[in-house]
C-alpha positions in Angstrom: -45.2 -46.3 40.5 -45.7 -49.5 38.3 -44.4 -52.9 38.6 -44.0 -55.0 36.0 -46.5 -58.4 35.4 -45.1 -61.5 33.9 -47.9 -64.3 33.5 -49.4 -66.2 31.8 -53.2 -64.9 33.4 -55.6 -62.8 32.5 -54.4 -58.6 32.8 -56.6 -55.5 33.3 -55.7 -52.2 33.5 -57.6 -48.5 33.1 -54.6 -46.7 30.5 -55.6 -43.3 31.5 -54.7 -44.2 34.9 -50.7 -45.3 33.9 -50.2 -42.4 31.7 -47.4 -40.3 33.4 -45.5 -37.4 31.6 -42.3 -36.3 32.8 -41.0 -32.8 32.8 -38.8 -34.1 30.0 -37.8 -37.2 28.0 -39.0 -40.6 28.4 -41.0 -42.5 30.8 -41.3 -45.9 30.0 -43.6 -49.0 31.8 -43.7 -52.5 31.5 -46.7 -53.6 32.2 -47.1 -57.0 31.0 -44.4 -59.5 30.0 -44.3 -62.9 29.0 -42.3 -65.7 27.0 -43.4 -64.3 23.5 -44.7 -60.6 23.7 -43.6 -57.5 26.3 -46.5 -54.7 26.5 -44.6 -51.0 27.0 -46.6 -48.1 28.1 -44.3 -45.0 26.7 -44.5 -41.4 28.1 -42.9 -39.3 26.2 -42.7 -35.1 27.1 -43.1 -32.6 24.2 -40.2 -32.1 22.5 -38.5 -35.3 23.0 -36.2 -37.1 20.3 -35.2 -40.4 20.3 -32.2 -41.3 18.1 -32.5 -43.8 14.8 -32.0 -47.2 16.1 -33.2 -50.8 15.1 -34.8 -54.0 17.4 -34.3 -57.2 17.2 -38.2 -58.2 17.5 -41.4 -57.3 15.8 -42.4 -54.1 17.0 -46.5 -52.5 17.1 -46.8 -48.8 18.1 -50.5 -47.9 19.1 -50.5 -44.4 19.6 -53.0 -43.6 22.7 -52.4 -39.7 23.4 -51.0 -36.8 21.5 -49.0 -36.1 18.7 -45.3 -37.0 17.2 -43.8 -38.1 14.3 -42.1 -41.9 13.5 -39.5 -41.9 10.7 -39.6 -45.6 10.0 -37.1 -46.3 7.2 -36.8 -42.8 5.8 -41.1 -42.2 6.0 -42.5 -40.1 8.3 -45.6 -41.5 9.8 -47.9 -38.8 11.7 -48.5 -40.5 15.6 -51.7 -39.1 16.7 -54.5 -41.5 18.8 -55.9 -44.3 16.8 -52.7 -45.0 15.0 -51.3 -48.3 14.6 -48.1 -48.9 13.2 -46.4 -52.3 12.5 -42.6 -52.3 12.5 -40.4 -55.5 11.7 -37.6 -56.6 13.3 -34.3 -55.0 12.3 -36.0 -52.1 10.9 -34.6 -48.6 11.6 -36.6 -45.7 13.1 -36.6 -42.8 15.2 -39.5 -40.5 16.8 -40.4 -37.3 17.7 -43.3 -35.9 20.1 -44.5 -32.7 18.9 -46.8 -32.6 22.4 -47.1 -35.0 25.2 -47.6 -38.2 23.8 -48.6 -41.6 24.8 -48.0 -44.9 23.2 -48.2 -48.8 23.6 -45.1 -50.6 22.0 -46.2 -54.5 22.0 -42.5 -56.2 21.1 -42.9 -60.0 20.1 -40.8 -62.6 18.5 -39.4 -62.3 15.4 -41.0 -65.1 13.4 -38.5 -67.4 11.1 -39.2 -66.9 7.1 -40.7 -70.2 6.3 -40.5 -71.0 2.4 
């Protein structure tokens, strides 16, 4: 069970013990929220696919446990622990775990172009 924490305080948590697999698909936790970023602990079971599809905000994948692919604009990026990847708004991708696999998505605001 996790409940979702919007502040603007100081936030502390142990990731190993929010890491939840389900038999199959997608578990998904919000663990922190506020005006400019959202913090999403995902749980993904081996096997799962999730379909191409774009967000409207900036997007950071840290990969924390196991192993999947990210096709991010036609190139496949290898998700194992230690990754970091850095996805702009609007920009298509699509993932696959190969094995359980464990990821924070950080979403924040899509910053104007200022020229």
């Amino acid at each position: 069970m996790s409940s979702t924490i919007i502040t603007n305080q100081s936030f502390v948590t142990q990731m190993r013990e929010q890491i939840e697999y389900p038999q199959s698909g997608v578990l998904s936790k919000v663990l922190l929220k506020n005006q400019v970023c959202q913090y999403t602990l995902f749980c993904l079971a081996a096997n799962t696919e999730i379909s191409e599809h774009t967000s409207t905000r900036n997007a950071i994948v840290k990969v924390i446990q196991g192993r999947g692919l990210l096709i991010l604009s036609g190139k496949n990026i290898v998700l194992e622990p230690g990754v970091l990847v850095f996805m702009p708004a609007n920009t298509p991708h699509a993932l696959q775990s190969d094995e359980n696999l464990t990821f924070l998505l950080t979403l924040s605001e899509k910053v104007a172009n200022i020229n």
